[in-house]
C-alpha positions as MATLAB code, in Angstrom:
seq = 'XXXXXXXXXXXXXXXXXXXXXXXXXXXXXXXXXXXXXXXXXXXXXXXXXXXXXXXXXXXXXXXXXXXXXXXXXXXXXXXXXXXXXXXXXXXXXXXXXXXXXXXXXXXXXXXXXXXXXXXXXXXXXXXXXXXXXXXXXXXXXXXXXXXXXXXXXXXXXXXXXXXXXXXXXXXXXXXXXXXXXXXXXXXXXXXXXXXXXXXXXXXXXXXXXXXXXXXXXXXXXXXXXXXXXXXXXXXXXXXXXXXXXXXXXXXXXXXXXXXXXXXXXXXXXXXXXXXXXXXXXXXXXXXXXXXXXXXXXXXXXXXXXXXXXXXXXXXXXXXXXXXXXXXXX';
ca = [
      21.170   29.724  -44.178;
      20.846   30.169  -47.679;
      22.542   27.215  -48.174;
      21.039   25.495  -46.333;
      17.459   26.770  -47.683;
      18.685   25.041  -51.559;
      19.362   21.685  -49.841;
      16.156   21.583  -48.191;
      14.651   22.752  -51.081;
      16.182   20.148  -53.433;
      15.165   17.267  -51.003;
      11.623   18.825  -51.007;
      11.535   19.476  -47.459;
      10.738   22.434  -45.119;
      12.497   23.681  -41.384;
       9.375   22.623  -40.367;
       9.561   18.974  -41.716;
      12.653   18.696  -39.857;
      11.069   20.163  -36.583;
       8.192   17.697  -36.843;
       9.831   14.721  -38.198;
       8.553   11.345  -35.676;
      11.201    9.971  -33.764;
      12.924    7.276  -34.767;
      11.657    4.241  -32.384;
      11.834    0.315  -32.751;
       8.930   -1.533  -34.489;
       5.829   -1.803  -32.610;
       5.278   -5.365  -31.183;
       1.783   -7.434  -31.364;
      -0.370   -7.860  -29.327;
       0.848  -11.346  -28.257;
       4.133  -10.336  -27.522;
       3.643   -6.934  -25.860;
       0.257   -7.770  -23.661;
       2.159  -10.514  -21.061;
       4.971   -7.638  -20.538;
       2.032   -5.161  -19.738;
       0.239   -8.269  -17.492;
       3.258   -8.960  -15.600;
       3.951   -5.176  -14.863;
       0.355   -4.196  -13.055;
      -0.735   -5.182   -9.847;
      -3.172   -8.757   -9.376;
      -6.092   -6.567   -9.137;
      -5.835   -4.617  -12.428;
      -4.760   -8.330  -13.621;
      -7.622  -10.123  -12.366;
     -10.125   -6.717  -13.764;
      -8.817   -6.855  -17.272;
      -7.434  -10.683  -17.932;
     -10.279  -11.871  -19.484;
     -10.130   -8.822  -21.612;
      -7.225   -9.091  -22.792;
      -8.100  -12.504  -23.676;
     -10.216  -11.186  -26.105;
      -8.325   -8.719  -27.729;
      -5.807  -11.799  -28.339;
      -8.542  -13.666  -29.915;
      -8.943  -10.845  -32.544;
      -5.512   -8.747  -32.722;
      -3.052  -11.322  -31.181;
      -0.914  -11.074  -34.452;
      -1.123   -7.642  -35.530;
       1.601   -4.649  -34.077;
       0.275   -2.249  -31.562;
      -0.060    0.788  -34.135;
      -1.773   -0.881  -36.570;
      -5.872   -0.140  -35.227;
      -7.244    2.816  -35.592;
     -10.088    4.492  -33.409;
     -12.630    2.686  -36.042;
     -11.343   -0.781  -35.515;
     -11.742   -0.317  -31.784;
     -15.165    0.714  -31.287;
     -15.786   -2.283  -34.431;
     -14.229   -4.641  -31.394;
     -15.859   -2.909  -28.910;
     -19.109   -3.450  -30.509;
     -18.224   -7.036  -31.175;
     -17.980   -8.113  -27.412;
     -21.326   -5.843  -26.361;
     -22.943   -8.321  -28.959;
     -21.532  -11.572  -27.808;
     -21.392  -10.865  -23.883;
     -22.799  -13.143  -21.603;
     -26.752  -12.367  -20.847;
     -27.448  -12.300  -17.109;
     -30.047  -11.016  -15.202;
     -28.695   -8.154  -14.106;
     -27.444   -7.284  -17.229;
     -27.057   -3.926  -18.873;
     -26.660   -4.603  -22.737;
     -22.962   -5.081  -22.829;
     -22.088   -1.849  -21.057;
     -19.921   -3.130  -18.707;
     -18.202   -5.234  -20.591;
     -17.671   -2.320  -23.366;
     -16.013   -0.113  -20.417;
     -13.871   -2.511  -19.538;
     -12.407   -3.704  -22.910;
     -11.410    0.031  -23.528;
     -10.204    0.390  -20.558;
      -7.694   -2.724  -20.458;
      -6.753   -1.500  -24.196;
      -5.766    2.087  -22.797;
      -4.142    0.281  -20.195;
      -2.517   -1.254  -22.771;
      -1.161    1.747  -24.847;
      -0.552    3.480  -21.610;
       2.488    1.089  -21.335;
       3.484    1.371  -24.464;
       3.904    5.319  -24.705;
       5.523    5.001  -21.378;
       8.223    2.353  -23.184;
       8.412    4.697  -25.905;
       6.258    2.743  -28.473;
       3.386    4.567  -29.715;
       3.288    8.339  -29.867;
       0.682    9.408  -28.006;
      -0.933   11.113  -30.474;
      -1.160    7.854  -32.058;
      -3.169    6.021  -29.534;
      -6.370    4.929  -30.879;
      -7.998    3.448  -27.510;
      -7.678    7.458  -26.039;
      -9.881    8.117  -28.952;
     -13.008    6.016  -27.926;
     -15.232    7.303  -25.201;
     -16.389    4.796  -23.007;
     -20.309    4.306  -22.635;
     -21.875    6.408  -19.827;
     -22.324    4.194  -16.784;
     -26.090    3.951  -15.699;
     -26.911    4.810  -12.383;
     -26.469    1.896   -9.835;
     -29.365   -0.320   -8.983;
     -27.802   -1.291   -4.956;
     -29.317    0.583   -2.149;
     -29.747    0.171    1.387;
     -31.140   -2.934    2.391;
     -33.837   -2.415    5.444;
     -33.860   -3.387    8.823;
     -35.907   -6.520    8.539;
     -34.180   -7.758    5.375;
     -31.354   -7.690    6.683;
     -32.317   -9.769    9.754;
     -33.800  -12.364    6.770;
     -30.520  -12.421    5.029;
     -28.514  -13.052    8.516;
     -30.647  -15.671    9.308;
     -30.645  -17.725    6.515;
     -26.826  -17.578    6.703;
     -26.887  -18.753   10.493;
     -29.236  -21.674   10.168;
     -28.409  -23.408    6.281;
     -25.434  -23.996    4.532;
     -22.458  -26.113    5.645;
     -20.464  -23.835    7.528;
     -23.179  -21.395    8.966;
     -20.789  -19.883   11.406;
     -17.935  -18.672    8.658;
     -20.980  -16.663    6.862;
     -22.404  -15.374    9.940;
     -18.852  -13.801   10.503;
     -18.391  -12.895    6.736;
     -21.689  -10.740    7.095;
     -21.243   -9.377   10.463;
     -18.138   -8.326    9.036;
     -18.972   -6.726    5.863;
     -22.222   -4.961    8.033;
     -19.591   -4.092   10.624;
     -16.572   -2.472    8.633;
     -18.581   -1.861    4.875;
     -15.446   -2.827    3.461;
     -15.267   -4.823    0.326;
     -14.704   -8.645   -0.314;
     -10.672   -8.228   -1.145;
     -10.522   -6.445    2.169;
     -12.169   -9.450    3.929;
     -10.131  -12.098    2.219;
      -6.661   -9.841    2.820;
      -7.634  -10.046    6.411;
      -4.520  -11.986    8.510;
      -4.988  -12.744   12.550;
      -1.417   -9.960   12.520;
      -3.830   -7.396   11.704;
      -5.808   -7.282   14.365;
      -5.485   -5.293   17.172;
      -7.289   -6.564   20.059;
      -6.369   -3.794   22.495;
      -8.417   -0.885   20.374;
     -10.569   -2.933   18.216;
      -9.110   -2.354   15.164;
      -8.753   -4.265   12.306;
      -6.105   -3.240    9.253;
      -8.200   -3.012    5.908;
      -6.048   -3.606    2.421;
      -8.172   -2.703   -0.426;
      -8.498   -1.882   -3.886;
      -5.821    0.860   -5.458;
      -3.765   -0.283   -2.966;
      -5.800    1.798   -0.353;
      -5.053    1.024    3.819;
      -6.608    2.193    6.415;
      -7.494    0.976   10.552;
     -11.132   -0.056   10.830;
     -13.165    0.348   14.186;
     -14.653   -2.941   14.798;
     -16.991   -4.057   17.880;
     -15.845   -6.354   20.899;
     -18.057   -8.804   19.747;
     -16.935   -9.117   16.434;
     -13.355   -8.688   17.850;
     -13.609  -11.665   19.937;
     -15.411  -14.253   17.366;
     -12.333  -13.404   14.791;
      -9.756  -14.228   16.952;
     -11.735  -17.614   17.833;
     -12.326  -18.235   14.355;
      -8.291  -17.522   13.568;
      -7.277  -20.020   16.460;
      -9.631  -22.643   15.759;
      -9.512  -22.853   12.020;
      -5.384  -22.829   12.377;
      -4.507  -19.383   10.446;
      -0.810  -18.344   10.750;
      -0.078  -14.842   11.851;
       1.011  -14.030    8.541;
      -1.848  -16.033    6.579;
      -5.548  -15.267    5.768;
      -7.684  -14.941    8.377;
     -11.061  -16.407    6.818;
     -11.080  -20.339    6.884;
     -13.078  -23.281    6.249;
     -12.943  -26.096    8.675;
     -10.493  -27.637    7.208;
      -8.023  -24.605    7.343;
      -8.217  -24.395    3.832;
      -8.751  -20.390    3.223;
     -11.679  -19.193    1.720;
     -12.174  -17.379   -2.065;
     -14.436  -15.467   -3.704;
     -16.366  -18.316   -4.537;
     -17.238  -18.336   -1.056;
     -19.329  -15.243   -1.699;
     -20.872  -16.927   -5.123;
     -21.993  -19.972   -2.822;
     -23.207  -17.866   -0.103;
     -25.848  -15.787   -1.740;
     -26.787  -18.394   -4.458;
     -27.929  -20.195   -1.404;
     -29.381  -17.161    0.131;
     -31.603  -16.958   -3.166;
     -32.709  -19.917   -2.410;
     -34.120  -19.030    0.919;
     -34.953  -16.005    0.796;
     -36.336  -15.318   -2.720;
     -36.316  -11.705   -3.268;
     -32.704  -12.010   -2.678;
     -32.075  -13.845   -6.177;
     -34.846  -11.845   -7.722;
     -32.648   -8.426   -6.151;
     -29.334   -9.690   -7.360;
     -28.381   -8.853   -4.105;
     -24.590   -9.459   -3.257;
     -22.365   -8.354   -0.459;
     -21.820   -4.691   -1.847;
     -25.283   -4.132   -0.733;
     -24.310   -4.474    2.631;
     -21.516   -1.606    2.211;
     -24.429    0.729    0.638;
     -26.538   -0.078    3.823;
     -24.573    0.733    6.153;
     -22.311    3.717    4.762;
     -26.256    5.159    4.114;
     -26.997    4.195    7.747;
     -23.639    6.086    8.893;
     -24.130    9.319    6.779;
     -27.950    9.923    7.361;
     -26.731    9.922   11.305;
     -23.075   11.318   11.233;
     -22.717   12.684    8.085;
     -20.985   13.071    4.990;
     -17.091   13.128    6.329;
     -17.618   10.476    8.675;
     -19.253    8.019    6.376;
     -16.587    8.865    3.903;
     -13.643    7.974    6.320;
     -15.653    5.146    7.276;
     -15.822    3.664    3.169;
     -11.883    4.291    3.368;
     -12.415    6.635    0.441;
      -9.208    8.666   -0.351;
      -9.000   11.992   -1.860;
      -9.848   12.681   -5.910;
     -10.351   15.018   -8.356;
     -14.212   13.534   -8.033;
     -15.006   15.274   -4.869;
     -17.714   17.254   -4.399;
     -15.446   20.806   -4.042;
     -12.599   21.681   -2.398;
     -13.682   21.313    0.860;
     -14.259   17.738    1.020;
      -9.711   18.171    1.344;
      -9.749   19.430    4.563;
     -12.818   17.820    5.947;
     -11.912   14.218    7.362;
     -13.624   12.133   10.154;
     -11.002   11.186   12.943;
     -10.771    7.480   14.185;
     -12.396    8.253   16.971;
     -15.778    9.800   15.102;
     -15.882    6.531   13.201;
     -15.537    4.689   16.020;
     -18.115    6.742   17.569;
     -20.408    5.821   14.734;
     -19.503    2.077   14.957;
     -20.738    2.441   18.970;
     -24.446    4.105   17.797;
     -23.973    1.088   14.917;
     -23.667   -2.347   16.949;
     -25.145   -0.707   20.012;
     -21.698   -1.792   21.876;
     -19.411    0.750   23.603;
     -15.676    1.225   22.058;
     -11.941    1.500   23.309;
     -11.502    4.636   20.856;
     -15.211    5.796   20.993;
];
């Protein structure tokens, strides 16, 4: 030990250098090189939610090594895109857009601490906090709005029928546009009126839907040519639909119906209205099984675990909803 001790001691090191000595590791790779490994590794949501942002940090970084930012730099970049976001009306000075750039850069080192690049002590976007998120604007939408917004769907556009079904089914179901557009004729089931939702995170879950919407899916499947296997949600020409469906929609909408553009309203709305409607009438764990939320560490207590709506209350719920009666109510 003693030994040992003078060697140290010569080198002008410590036990405790030794103990605390960094790992030895390959050099870090840039930006350019390691961000199309971490793209082609997440799922086409997280791809689609952070591409543009990653973009960005290319535009800047694309040339430098992962470890060479520091906390400072980051909220300097961060800072940078609040400034030079796009200005819409509904904007919120940048916020969004600040949340979301730190977010796809911790996505970012979150790979590379898994590969065994960074330590994670040396992570810089764990360092910067992202910017409180305002409270949300959307509400419920009333009774006789809604029957505005339905009807200017039903009586304008070129394919009035497709967005009379796109709304009855978001009103229907409150489930979100990827669930719509995941939608395949295979996932219906006819018998029950049920309808398989795939959502965000990866989430499923069986849907109570009415009769009525039941039946005018199926017609729309057979006469707009979808394959069992394809997406449901057509135009005319059996081409399927896209989120730019939803753009045209309401931009048209606006036009109609003015308060609509003036609102920003968009089909989220339609989820708040009628997960409001469900949860002022059957209450918290029904209209929570109804949003096809899963469990988190956000819920309200400990409870909210063992407190879970069955199919049948939701479908129960869907019955008082559309005013139809239901296989499973």
């Amino acid at each position: 030990m003693d030994a040992a001790k003078l060697v140290l001691a010569g080198m002008g090191l410590s036990a405790q250098d030794l103990l605390t000595a960094p790992e030895s590791r390959p050099p870090a790779p840039t930006f350019a090189e390691y961000v199309p490994i971490v793209s082609a590794a997440v799922s086409a949501g997280t791809r689609r939610a952070y591409g543009s942002y990653w973009n960005r940090i290319l535009d800047h970084w694309a040339d430098r090594c992962l470890d060479e930012p520091t906390p400072s730099e980051v909220r300097a970049l961060v800072e940078h895109i609040k400034a030079n976001v796009i200005v819409r009306r509904n904007s919120r000075g940048g916020r969004s857009a600040a949340e979301h750039l730190i977010a796809a850069l911790r996505c970012v080192y979150r790979h590379a601490e898994d590969d065994g690049l960074i330590d994670k002590a040396n992570n810089p976007a764990s360092k910067v906090e992202k910017p409180r998120r305002l409270a949300s604007t959307r509400r419920a939408v009333a009774d006789n709005r809604l029957a505005e917004i339905n009807h200017a769907a039903a009586s304008t556009g070129d394919d009035p029928a497709l967005d009379a079904l796109l709304l009855r089914l978001h009103t229907e179901t409150a489930c979100r546009r990827g669930g719509a557009l995941a939608l395949r004729p295979q996932d219906l089931d006819p018998d029950q009126c049920l309808i398989f939702l795939r959502e965000k995170g990866e989430t499923v879950r069986w849907q109570p839907i009415s009769p009525t919407l039941m039946a005018h899916l199926r017609h729309h499947a057979d006469q707009r040519h979808a394959q069992q296997d394809g997406q449901l949600l057509r135009y005319r020409s059996g081409r399927p639909i896209t989120r730019r469906r939803y753009d045209y929609l309401w931009t048209r909408i606006g036009k109609h119906v003015p308060w609509v553009a003036t609102q920003q309203i968009s089909t989220h709305w339609l989820r708040h209205t009628t997960l409001t409607w469900v949860e002022r009438n059957f209450g918290y764990a029904v209209a929570r099984g109804y949003a096809g939320h899963t469990d988190s560490g956000n819920e309200p207590g400990v409870t909210a675990t063992y407190v879970r709506a069955s199919l049948q209350e939701i479908a129960r719920a869907l019955s008082a909803l559309t005013g139809e009666p239901h296989p499973l109510a």
